[in-house]
N, CA, C and O of each residue as an XYZ file, in Angstrom:
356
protein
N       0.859     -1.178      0.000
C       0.000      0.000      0.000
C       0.898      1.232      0.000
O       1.629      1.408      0.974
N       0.902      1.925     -0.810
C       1.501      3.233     -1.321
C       0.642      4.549     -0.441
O      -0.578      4.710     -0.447
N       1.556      5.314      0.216
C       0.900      6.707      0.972
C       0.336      6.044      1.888
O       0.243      4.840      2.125
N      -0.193      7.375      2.593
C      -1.169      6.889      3.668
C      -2.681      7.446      3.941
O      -3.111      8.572      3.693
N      -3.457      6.185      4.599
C      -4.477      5.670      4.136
C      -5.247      5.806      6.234
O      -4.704      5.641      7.326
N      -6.628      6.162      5.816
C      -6.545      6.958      7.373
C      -8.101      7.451      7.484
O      -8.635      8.461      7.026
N      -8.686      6.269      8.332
C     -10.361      6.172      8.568
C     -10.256      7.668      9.752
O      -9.475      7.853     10.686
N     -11.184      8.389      9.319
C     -11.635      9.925     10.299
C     -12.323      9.801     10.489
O     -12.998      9.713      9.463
N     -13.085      9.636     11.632
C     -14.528      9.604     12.241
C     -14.713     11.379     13.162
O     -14.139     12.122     13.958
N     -15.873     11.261     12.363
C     -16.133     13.079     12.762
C     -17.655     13.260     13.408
O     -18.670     12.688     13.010
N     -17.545     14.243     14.552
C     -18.535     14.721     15.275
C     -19.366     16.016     14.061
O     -18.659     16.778     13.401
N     -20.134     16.027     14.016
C     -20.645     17.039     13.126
C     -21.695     17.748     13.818
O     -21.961     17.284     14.926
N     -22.657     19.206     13.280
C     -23.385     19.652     13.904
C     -24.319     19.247     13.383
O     -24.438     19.215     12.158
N     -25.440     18.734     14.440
C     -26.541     17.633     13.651
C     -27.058     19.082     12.314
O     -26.963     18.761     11.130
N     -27.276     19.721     12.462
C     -28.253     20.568     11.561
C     -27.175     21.006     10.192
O     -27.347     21.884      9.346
N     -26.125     20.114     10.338
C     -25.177     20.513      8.754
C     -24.688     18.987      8.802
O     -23.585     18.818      8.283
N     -25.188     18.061      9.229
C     -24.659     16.465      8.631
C     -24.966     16.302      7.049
O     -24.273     15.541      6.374
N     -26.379     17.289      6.294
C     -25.659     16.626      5.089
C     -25.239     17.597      4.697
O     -24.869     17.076      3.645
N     -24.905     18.721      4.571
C     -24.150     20.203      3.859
C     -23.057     19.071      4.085
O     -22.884     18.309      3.134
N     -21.886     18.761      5.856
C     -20.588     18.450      5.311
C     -20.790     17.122      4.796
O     -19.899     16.877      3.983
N     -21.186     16.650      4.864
C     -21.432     14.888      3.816
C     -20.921     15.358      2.496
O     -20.039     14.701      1.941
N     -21.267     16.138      2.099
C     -21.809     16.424      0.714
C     -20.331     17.162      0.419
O     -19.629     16.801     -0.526
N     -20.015     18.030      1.158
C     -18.836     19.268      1.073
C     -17.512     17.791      1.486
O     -16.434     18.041      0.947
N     -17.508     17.181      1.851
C     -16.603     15.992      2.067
C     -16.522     15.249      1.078
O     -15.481     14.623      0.877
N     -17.702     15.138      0.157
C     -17.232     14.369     -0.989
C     -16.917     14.926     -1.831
O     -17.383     14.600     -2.922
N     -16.217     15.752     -1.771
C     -16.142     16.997     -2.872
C     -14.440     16.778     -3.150
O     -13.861     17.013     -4.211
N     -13.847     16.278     -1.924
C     -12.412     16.582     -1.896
C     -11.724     15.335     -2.582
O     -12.122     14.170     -2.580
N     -10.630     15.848     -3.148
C      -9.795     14.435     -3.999
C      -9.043     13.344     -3.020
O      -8.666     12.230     -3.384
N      -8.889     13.966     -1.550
C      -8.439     12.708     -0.938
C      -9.050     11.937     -0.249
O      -8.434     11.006      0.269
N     -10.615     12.110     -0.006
C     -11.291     11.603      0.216
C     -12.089     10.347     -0.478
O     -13.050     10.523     -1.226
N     -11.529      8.964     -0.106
C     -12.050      8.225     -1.011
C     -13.744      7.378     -1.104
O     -14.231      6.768     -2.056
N     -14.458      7.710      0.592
C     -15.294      6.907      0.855
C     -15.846      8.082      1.857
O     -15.114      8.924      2.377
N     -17.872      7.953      2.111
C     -17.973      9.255      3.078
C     -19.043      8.380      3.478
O     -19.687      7.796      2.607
N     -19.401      8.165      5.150
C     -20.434      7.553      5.003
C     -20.952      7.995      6.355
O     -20.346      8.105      7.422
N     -22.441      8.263      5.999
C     -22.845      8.552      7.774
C     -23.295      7.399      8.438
O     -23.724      6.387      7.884
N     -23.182      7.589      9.637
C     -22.903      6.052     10.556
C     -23.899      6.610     11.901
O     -23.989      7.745     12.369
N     -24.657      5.213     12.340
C     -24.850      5.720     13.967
C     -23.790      5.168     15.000
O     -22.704      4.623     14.803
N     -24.357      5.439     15.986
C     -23.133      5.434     17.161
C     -22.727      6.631     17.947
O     -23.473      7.440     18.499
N     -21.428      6.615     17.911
C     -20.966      7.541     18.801
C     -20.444      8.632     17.451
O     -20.672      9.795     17.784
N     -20.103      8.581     16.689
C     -19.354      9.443     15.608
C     -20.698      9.436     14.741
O     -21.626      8.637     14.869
N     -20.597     10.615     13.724
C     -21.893     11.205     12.995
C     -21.630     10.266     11.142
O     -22.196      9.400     10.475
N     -20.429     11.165     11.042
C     -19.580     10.396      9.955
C     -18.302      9.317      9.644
O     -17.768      8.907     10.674
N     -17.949      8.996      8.855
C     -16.886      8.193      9.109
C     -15.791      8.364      7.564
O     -15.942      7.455      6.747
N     -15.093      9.109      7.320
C     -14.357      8.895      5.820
C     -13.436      8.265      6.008
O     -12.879      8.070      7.088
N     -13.033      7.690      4.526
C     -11.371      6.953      4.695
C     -10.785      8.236      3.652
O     -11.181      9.058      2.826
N      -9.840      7.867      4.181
C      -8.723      9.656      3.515
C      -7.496      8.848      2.922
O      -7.124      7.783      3.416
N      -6.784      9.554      1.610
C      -6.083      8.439      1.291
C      -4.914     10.255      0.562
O      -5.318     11.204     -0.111
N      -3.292      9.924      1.222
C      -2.556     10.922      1.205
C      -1.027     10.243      0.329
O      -0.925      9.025      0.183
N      -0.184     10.982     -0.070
C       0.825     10.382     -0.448
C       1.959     10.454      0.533
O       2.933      9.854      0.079
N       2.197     11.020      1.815
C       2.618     11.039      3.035
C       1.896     11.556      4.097
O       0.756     11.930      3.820
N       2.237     11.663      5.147
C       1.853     11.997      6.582
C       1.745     13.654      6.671
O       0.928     14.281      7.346
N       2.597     14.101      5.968
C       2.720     15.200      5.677
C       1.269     16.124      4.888
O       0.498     17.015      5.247
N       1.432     15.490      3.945
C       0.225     15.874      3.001
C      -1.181     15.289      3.657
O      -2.232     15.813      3.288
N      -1.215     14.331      4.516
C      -2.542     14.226      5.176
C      -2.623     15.203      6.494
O      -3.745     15.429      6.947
N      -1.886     15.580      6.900
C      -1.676     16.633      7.921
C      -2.236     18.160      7.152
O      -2.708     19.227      7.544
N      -1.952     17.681      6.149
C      -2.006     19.210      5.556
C      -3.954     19.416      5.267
O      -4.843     20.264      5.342
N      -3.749     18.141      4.951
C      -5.569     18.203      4.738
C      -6.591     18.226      5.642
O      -7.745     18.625      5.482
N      -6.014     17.716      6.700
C      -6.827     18.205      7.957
C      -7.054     19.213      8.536
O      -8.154     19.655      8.869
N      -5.991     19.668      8.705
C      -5.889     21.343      9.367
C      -6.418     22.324      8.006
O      -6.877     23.444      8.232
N      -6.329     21.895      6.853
C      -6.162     23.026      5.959
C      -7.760     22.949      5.227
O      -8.457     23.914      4.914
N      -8.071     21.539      5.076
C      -9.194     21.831      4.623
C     -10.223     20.676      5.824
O     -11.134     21.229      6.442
N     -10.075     19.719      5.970
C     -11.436     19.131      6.955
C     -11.888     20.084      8.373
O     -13.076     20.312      8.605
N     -10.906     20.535      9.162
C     -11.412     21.453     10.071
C     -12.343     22.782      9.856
O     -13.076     23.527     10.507
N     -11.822     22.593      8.462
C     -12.710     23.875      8.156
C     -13.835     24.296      7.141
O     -14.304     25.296      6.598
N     -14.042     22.411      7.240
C     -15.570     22.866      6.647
C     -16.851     23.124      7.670
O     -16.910     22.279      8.563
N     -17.614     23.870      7.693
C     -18.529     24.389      8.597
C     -19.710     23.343      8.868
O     -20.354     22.697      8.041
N     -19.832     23.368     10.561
C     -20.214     21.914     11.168
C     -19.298     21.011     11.595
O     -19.490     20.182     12.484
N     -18.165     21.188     10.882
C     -17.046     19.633     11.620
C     -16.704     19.908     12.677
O     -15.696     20.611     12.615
N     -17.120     19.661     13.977
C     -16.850     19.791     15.269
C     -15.495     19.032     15.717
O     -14.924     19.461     16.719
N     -15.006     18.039     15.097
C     -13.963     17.332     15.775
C     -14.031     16.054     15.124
O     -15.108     15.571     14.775
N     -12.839     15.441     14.931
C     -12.358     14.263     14.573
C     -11.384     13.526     15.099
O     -10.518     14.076     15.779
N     -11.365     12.059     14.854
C     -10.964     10.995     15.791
C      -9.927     10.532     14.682
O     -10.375     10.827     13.574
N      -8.907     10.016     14.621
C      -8.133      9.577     13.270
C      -7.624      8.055     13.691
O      -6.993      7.774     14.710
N      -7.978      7.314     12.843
C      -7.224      5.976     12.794
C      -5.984      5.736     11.254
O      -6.365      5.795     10.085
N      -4.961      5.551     11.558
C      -4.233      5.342     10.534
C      -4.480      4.377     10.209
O      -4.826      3.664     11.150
N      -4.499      3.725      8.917
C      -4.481      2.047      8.503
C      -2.655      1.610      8.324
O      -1.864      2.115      7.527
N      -2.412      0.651      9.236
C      -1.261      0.141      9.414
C      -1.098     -0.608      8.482
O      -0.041     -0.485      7.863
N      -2.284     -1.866      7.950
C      -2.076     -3.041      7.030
C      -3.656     -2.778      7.039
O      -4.491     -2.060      7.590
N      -3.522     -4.085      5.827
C      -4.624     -4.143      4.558
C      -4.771     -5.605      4.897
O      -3.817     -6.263      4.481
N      -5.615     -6.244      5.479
C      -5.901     -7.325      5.552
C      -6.792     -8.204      4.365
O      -6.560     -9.404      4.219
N      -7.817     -7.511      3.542
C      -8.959     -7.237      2.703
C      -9.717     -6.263      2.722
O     -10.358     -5.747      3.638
N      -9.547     -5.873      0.945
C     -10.517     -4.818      1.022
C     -11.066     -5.184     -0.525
O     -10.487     -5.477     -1.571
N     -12.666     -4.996     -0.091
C     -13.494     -4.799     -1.283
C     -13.279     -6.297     -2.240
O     -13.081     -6.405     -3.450
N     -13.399     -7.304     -1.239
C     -13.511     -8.599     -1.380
C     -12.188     -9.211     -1.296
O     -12.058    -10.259     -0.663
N     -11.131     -8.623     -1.911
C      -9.521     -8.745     -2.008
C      -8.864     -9.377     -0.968
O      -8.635     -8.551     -0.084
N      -8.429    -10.569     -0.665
C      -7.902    -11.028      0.406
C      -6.396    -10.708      0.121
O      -5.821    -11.192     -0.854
N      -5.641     -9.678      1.221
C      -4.361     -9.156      0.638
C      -3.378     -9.861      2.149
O      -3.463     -9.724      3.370
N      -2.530    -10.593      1.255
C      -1.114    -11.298      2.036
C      -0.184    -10.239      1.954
O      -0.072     -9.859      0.788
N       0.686     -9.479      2.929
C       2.023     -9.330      2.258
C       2.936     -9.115      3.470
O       4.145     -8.950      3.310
């Protein structure tokens, strides 16, 4: 797996869950946007060509779409399967 690859689970303001839904799928590193119940509102997977450049997208553009109250970040370490793909390596 090339770059890095990085599930964000975000608190949103209920009365703009779909304005940022919508304003989230808008962005090129955003590969997946999905609203979820639970404890988190949304959930994207974010996909960067370093740590650097996903840093940059957070602060520069996800914090500041209006409604995103806060986000939780999981990096993806390994790829076990995805999208049926059983991946060894």
């Amino acid at each position: 797996m090339a770059g890095v690859k990085a599930f964000v689970h975000l608190f949103v303001e209920p009365s703009q869950l779909e304005k940022v839904g919508e304003e989230l799928a808008k962005f090129e590193e955003v590969t997946d946007v999905f609203e979820v119940t639970g404890e988190y509102d949304i959930i994207i997977l974010v996909s960067a060509d370093d740590v650097g450049g996903f840093r940059r997208f957070v602060s520069g553009k996800l914090l500041k779409v209006p409604g995103v109250r806060s986000a939780v970040t999981s990096i993806v370490l390994h790829t076990y399967k995805r999208e049926g793909e059983v991946v060894y390596e």
